[in-house]
N, CA, C and O atoms as a printed pandas DataFrame, in Angstrom:
     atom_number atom_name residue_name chain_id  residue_number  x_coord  y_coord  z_coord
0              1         N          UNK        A               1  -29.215  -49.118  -39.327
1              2        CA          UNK        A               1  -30.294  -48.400  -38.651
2              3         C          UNK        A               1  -30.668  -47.151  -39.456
3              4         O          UNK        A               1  -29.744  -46.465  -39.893
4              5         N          UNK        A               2  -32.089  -46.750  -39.722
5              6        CA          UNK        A               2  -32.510  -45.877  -40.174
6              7         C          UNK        A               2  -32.143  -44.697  -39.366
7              8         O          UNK        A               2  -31.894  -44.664  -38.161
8              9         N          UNK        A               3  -32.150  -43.626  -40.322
9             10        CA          UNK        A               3  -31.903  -41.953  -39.915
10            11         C          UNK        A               3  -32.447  -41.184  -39.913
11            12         O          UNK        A               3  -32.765  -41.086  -41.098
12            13         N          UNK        A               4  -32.886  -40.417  -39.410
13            14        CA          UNK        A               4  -34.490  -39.145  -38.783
14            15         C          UNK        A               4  -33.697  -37.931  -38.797
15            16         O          UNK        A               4  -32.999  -37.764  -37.797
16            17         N          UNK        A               5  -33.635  -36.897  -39.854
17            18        CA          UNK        A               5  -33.360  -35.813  -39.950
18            19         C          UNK        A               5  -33.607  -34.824  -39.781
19            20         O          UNK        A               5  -34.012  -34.219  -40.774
20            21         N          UNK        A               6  -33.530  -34.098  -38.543
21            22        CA          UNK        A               6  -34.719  -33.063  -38.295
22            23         C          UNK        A               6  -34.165  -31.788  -39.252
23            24         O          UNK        A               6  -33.052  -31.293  -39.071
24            25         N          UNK        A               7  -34.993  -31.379  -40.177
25            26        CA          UNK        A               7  -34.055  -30.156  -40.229
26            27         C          UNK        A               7  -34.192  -28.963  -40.131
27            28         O          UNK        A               7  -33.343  -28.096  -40.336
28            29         N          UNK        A               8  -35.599  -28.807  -39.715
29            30        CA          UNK        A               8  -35.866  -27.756  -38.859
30            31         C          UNK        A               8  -34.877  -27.361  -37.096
31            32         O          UNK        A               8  -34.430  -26.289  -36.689
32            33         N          UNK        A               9  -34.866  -28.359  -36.638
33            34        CA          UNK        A               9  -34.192  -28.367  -35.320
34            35         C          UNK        A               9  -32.583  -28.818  -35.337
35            36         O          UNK        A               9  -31.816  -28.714  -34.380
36            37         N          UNK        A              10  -32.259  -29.347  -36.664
37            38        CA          UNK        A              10  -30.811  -29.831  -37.087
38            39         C          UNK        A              10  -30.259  -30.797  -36.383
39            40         O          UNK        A              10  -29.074  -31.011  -36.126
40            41         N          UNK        A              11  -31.413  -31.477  -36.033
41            42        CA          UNK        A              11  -30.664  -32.937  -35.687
42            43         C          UNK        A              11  -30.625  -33.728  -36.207
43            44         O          UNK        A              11  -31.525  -33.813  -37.043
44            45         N          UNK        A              12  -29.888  -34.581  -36.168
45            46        CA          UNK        A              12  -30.141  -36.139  -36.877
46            47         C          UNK        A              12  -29.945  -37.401  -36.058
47            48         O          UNK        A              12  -28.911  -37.409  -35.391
48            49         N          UNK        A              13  -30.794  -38.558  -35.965
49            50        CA          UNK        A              13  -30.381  -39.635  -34.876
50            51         C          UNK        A              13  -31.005  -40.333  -35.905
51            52         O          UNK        A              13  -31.845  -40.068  -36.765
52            53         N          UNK        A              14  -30.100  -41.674  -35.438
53            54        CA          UNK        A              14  -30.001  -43.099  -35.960
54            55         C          UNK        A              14  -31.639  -43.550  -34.508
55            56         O          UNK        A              14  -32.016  -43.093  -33.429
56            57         N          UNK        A              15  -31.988  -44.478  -35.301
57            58        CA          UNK        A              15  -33.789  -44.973  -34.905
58            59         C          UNK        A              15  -33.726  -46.444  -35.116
59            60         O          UNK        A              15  -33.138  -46.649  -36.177
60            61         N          UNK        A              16  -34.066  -47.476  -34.580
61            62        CA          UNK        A              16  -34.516  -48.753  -35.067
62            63         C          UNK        A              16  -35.718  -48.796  -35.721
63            64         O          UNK        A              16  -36.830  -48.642  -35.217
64            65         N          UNK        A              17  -35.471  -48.993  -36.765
65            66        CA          UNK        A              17  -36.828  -49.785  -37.985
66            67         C          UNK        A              17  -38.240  -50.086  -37.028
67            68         O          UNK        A              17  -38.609  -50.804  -36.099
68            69         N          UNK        A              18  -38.673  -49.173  -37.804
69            70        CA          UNK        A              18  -40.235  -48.989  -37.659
70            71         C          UNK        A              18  -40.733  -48.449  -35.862
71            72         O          UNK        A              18  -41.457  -48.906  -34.977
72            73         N          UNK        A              19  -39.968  -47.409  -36.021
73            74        CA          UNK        A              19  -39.710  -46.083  -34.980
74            75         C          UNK        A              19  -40.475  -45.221  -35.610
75            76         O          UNK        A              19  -40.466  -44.737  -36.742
76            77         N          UNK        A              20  -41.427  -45.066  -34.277
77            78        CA          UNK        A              20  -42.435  -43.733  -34.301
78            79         C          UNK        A              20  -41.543  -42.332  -34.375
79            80         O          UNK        A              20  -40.490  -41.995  -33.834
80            81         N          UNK        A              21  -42.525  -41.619  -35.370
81            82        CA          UNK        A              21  -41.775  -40.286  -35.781
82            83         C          UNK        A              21  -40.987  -39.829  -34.553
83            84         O          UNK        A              21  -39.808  -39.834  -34.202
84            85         N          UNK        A              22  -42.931  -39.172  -33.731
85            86        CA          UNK        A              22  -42.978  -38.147  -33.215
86            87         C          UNK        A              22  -42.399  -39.171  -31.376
87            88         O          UNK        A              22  -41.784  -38.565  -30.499
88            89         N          UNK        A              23  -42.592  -39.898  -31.307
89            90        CA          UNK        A              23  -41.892  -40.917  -30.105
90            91         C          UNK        A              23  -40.274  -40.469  -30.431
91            92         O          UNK        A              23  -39.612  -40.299  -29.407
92            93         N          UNK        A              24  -39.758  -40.316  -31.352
93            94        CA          UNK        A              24  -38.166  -40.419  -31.729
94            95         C          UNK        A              24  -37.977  -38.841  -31.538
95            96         O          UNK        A              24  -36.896  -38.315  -31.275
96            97         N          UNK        A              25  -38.676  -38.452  -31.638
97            98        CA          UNK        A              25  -38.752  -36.731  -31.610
98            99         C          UNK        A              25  -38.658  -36.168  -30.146
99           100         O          UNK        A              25  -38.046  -35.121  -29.933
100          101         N          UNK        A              26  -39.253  -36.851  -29.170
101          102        CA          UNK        A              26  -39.839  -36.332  -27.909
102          103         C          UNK        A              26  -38.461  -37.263  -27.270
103          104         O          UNK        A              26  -38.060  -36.681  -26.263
104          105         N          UNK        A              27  -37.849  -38.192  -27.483
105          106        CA          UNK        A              27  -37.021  -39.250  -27.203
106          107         C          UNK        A              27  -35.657  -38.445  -27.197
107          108         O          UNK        A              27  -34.738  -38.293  -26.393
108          109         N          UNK        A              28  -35.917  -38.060  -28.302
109          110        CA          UNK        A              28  -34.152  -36.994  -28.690
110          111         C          UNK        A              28  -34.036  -36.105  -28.887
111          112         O          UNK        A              28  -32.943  -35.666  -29.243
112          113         N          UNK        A              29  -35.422  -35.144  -28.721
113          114        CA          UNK        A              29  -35.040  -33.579  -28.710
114          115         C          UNK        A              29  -35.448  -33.374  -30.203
115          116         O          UNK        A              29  -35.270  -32.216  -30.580
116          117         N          UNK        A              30  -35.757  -33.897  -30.779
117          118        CA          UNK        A              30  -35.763  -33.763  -32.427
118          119         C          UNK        A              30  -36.765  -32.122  -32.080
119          120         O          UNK        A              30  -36.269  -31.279  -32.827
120          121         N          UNK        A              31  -37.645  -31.630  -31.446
121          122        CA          UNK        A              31  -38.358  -30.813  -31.245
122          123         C          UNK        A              31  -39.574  -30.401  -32.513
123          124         O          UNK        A              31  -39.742  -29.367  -33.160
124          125         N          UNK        A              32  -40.291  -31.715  -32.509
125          126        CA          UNK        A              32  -41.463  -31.700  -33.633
126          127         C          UNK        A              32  -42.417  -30.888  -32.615
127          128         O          UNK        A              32  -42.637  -31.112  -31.424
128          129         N          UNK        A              33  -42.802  -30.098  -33.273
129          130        CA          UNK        A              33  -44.137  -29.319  -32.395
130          131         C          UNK        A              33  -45.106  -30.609  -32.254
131          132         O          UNK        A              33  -45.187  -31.359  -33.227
132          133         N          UNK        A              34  -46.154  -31.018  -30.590
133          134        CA          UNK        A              34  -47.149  -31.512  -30.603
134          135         C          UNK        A              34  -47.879  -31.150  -29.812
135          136         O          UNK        A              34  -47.470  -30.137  -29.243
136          137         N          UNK        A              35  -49.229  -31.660  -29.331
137          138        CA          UNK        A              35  -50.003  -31.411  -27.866
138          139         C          UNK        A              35  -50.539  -32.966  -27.367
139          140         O          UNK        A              35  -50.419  -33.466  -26.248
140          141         N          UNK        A              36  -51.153  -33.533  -28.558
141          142        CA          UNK        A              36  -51.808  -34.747  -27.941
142          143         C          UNK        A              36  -51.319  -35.977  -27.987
143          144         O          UNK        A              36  -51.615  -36.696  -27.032
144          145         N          UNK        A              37  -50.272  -36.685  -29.304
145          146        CA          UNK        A              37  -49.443  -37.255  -29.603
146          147         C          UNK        A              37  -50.616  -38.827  -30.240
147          148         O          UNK        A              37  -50.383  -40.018  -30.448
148          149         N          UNK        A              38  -51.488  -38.207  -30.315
149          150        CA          UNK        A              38  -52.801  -39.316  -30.591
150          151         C          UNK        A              38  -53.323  -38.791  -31.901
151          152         O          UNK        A              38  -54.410  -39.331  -32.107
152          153         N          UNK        A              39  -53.039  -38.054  -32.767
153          154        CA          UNK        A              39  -53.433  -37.769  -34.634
154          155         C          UNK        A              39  -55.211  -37.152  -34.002
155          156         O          UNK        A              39  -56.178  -37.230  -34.758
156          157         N          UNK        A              40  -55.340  -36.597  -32.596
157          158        CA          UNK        A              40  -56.783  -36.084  -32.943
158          159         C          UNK        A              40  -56.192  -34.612  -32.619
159          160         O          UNK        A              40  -57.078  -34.145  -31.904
160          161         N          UNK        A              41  -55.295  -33.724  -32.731
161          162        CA          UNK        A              41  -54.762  -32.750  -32.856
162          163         C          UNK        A              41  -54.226  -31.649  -34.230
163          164         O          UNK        A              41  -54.490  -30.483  -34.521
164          165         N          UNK        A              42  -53.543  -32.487  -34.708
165          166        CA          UNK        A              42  -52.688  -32.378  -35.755
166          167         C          UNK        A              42  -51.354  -31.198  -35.602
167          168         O          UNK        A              42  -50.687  -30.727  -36.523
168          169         N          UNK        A              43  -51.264  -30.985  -34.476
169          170        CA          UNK        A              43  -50.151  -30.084  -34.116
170          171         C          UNK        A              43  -48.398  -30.841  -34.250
171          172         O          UNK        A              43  -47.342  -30.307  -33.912
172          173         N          UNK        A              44  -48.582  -32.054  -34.782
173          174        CA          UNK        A              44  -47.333  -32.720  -34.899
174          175         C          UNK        A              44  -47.194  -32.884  -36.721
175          176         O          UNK        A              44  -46.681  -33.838  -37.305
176          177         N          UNK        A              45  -47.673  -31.935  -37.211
177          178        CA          UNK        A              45  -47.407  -32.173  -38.951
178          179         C          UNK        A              45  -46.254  -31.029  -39.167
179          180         O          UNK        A              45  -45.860  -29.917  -38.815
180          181         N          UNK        A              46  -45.981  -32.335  -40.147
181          182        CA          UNK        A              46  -44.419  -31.963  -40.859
182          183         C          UNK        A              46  -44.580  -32.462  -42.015
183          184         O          UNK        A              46  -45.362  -33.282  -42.497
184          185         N          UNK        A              47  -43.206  -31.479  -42.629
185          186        CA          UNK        A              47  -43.155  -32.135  -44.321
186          187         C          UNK        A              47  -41.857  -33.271  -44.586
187          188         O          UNK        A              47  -40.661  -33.172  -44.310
188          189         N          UNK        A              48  -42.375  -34.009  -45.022
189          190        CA          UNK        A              48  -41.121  -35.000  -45.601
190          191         C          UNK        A              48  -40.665  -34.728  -46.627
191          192         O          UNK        A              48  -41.169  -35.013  -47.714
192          193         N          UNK        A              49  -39.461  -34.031  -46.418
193          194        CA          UNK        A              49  -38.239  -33.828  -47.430
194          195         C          UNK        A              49  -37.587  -34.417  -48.192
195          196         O          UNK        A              49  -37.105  -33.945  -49.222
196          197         N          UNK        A              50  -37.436  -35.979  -47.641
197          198        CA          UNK        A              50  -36.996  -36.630  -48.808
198          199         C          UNK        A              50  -37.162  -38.022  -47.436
199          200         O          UNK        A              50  -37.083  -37.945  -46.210
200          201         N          UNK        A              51  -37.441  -39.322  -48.462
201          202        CA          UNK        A              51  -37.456  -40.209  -47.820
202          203         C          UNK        A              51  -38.521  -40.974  -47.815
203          204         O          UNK        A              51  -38.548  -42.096  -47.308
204          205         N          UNK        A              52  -39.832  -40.206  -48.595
205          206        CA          UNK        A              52  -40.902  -40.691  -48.820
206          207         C          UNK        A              52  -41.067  -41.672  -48.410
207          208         O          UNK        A              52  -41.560  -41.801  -47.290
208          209         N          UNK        A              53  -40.599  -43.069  -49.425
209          210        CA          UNK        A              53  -40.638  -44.491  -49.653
210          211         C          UNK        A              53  -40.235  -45.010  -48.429
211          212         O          UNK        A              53  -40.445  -46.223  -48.416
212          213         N          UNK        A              54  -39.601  -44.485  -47.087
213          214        CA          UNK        A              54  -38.700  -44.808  -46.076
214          215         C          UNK        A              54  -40.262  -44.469  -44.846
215          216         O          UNK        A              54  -40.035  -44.161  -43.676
216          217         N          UNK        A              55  -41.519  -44.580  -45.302
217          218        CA          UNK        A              55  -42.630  -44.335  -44.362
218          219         C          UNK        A              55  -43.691  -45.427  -44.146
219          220         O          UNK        A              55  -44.221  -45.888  -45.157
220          221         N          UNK        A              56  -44.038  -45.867  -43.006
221          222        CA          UNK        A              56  -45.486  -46.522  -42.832
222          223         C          UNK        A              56  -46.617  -45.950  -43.924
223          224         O          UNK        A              56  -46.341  -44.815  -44.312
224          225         N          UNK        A              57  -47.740  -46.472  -44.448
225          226        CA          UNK        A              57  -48.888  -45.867  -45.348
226          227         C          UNK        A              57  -49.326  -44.991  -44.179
227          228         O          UNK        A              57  -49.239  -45.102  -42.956
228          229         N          UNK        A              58  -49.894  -43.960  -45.117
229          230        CA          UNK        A              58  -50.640  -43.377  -44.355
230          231         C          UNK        A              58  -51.796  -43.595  -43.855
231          232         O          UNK        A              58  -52.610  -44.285  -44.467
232          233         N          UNK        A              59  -52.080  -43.034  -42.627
233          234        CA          UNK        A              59  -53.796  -43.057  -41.769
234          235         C          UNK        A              59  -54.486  -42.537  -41.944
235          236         O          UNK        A              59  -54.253  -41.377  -42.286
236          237         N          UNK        A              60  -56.071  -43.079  -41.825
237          238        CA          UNK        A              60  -56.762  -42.418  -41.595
238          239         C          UNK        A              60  -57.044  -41.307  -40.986
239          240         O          UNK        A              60  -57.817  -40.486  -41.479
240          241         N          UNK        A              61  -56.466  -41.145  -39.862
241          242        CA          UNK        A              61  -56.373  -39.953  -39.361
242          243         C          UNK        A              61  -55.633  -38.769  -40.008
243          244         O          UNK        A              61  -55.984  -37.593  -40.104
244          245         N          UNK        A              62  -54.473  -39.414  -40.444
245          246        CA          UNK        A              62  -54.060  -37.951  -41.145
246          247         C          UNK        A              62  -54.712  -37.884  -42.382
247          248         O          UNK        A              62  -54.307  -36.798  -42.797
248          249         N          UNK        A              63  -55.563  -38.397  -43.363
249          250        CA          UNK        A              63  -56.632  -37.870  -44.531
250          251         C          UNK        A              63  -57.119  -36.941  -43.254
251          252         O          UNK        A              63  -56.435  -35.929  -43.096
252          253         N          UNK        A              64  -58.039  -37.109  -42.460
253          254        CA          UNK        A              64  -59.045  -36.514  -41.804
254          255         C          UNK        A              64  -58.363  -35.095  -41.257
255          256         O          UNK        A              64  -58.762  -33.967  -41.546
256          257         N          UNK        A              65  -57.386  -35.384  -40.509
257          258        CA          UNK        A              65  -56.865  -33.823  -40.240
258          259         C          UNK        A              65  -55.678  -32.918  -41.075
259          260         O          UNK        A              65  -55.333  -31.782  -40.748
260          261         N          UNK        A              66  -55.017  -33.867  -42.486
261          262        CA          UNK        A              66  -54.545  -32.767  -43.286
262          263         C          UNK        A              66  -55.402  -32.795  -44.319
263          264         O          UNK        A              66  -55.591  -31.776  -44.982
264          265         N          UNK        A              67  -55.872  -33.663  -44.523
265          266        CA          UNK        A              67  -56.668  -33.041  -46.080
266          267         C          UNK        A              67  -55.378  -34.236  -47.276
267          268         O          UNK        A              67  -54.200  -34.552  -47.103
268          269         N          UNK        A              68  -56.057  -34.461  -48.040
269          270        CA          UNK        A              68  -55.741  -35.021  -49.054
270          271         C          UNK        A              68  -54.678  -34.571  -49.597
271          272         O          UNK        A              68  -53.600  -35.143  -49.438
272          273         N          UNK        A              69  -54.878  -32.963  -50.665
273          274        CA          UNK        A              69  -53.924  -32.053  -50.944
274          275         C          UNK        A              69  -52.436  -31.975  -49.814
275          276         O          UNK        A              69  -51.299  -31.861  -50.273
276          277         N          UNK        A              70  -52.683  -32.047  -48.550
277          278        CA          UNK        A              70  -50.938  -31.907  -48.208
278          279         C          UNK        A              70  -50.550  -33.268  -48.008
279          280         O          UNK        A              70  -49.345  -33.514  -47.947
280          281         N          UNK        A              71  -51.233  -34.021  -47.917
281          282        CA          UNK        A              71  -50.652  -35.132  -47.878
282          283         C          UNK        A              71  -49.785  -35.280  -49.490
283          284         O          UNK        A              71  -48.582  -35.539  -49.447
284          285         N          UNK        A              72  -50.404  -35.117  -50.725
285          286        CA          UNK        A              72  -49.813  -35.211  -51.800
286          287         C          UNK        A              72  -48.841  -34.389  -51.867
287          288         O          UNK        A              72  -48.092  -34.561  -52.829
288          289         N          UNK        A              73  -48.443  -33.009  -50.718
289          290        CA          UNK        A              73  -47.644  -32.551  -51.052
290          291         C          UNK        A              73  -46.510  -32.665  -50.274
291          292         O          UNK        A              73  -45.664  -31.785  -50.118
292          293         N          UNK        A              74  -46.515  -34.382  -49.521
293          294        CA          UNK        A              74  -45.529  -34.858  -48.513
294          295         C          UNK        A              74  -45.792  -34.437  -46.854
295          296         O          UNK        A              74  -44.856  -34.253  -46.077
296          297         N          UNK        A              75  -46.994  -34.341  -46.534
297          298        CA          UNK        A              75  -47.025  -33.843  -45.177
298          299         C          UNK        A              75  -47.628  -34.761  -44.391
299          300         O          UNK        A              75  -48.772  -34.986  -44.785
300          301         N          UNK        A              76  -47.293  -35.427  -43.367
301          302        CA          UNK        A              76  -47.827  -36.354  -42.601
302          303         C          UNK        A              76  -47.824  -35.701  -41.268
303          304         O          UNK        A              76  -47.239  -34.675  -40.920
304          305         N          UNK        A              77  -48.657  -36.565  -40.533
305          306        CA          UNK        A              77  -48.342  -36.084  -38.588
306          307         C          UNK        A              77  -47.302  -37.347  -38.089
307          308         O          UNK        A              77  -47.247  -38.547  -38.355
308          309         N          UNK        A              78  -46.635  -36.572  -37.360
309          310        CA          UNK        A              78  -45.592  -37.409  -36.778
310          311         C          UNK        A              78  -46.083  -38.466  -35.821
311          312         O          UNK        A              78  -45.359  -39.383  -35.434
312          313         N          UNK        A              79  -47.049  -38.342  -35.538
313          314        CA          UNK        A              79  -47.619  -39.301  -34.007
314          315         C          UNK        A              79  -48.056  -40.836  -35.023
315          316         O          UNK        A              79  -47.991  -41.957  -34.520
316          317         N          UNK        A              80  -48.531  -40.577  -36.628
317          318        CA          UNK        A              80  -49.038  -41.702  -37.180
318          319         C          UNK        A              80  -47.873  -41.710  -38.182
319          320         O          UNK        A              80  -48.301  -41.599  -39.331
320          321         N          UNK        A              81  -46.554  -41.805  -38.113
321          322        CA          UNK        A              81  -45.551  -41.974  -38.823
322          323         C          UNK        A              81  -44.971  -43.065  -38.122
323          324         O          UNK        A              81  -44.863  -43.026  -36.897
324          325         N          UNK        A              82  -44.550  -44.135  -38.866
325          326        CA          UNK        A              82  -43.336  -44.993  -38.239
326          327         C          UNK        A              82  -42.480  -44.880  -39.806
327          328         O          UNK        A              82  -42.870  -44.800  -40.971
328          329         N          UNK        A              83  -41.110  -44.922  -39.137
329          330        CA          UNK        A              83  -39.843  -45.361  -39.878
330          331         C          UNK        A              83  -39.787  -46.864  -40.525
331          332         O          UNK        A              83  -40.288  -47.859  -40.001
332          333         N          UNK        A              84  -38.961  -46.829  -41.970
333          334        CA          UNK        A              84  -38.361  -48.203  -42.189
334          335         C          UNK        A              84  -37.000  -47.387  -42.736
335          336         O          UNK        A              84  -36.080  -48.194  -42.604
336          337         N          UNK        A              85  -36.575  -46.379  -43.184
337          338        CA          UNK        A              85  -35.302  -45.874  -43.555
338          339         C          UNK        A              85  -35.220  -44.420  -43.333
339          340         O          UNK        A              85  -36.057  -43.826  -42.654
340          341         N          UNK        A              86  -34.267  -43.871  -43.874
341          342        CA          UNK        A              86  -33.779  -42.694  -43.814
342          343         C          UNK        A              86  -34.723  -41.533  -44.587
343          344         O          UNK        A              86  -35.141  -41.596  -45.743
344          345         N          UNK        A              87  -34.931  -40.478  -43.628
345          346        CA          UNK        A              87  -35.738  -39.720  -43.974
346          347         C          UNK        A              87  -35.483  -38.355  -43.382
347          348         O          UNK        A              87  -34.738  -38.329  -42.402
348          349         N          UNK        A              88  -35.999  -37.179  -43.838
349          350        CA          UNK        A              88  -35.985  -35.774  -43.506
350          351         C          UNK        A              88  -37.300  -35.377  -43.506
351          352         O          UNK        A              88  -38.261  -35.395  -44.275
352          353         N          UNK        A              89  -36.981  -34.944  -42.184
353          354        CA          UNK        A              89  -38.464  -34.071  -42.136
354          355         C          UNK        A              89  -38.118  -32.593  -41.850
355          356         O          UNK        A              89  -36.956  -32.251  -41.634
356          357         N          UNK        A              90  -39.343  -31.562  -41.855
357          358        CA          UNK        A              90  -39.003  -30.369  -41.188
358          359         C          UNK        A              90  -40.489  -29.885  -41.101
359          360         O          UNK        A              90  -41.471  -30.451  -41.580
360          361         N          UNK        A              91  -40.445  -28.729  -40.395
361          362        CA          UNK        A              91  -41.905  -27.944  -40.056
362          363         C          UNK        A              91  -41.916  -26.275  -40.132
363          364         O          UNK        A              91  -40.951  -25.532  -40.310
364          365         N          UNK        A              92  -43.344  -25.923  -39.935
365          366        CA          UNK        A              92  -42.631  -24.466  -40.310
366          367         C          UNK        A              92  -43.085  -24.178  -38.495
367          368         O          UNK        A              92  -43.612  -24.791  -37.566
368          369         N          UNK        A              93  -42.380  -22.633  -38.831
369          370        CA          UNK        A              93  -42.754  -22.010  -37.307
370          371         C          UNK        A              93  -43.558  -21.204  -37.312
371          372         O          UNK        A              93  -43.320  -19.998  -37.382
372          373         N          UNK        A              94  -45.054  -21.890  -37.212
373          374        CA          UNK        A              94  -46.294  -21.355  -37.184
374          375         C          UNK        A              94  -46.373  -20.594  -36.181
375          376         O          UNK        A              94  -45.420  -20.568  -35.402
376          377         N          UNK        A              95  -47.717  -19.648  -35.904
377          378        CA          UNK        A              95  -47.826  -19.133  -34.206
378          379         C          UNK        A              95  -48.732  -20.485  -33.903
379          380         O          UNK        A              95  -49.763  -20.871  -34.454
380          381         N          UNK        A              96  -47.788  -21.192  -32.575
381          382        CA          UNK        A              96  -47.743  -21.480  -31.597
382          383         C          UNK        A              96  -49.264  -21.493  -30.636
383          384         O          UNK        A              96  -49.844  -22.557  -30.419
384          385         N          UNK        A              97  -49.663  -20.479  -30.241
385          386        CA          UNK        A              97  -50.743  -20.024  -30.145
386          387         C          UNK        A              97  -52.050  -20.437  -30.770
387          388         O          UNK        A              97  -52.959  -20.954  -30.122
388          389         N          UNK        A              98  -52.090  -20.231  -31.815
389          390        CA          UNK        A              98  -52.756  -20.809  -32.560
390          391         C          UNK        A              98  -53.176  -21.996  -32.679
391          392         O          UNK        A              98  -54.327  -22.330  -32.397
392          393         N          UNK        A              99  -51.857  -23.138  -33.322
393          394        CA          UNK        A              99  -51.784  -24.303  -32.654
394          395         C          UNK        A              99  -52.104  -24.540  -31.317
395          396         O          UNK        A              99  -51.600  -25.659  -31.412
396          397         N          UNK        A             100  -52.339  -24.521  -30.596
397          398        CA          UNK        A             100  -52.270  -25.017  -29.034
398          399         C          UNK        A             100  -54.094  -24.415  -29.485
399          400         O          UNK        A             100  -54.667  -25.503  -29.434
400          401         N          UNK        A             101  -54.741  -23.810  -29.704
401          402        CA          UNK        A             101  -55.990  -23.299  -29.629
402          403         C          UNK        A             101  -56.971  -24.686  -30.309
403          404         O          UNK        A             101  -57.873  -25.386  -29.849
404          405         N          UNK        A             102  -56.253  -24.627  -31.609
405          406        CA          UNK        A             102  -57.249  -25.233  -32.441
406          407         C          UNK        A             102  -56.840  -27.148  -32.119
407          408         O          UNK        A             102  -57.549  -27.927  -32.755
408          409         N          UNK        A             103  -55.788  -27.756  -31.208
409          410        CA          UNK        A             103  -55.354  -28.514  -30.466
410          411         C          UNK        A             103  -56.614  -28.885  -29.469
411          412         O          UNK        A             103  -57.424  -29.812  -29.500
412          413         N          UNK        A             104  -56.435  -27.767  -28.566
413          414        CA          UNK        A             104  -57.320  -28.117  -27.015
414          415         C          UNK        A             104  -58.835  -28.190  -28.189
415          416         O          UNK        A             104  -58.936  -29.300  -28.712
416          417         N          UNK        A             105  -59.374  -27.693  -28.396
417          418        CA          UNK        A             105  -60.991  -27.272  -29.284
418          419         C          UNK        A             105  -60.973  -28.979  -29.607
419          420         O          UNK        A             105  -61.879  -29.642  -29.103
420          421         N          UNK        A             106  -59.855  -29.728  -30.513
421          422        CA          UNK        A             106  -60.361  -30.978  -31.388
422          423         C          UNK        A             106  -60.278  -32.208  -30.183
423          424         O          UNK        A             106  -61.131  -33.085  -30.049
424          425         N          UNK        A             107  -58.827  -32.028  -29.198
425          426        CA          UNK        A             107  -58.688  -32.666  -27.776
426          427         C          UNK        A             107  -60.217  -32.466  -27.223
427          428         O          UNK        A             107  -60.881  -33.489  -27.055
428          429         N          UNK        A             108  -60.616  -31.597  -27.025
429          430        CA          UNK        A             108  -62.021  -31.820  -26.210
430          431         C          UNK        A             108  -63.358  -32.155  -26.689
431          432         O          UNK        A             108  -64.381  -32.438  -26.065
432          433         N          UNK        A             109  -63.057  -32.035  -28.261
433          434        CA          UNK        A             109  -64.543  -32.278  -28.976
434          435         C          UNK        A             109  -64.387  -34.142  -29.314
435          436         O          UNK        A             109  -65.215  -34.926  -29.777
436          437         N          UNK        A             110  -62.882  -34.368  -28.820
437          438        CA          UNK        A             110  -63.127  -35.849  -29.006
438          439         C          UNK        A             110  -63.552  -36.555  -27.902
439          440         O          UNK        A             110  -63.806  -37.760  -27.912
440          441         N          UNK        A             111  -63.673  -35.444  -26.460
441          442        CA          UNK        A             111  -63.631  -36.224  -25.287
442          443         C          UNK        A             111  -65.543  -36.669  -25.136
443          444         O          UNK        A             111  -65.943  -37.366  -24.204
């Protein structure tokens, strides 16, 4: 069984193959920041630390809400992540605030 390393929050749990990030996160406490859990937010991005090759391709959605550039620099959203192996992620501790602002604004401009 694949391994999900939080290491921002210092957990680690064993996941069955092709386990949603941010589902494994909310499941075990992993404590990935999110709001909508649907990639029209982007409050669930994190960097992958190591494990790259151990990821679903990426979505469309995350081109659209990180931008090209962080994606090349390992950053995906957890809600459009599934597992096939062992991987580390972590996040920074943005204000909060902020997030949750620019969250509700993209949540409602999709409604």
């Amino acid at each position: 069984m694949p391994t999900v390393t939080f290491q921002t929050s210092g957990k680690a749990i064993e996941v069955d193959k092709d386990a949603n990030l941010l589902r494994t996160s909310i499941r075990y406490e992993g404590a990935v920041p999110f709001k909508c859990g649907g990639g029209l937010c982007g409050t669930c991005r994190v960097q992958i630390v190591d494990g790259h090759e151990n990821l679903s391709k990426v979505m469309k959605k995350e081109i659209d809400r990180l931008g090209q550039e962080r994606i090349d620099h390992g950053y995906r959203l957890a809600c459009q992540t599934f597992v096939t192996g062992d991987i580390t992620v972590s996040w920074g501790e943005e204000d909060v605030n902020r997030l949750n602002k620019i969250a509700q604004r993209r949540i409602n401009a999709a409604q």
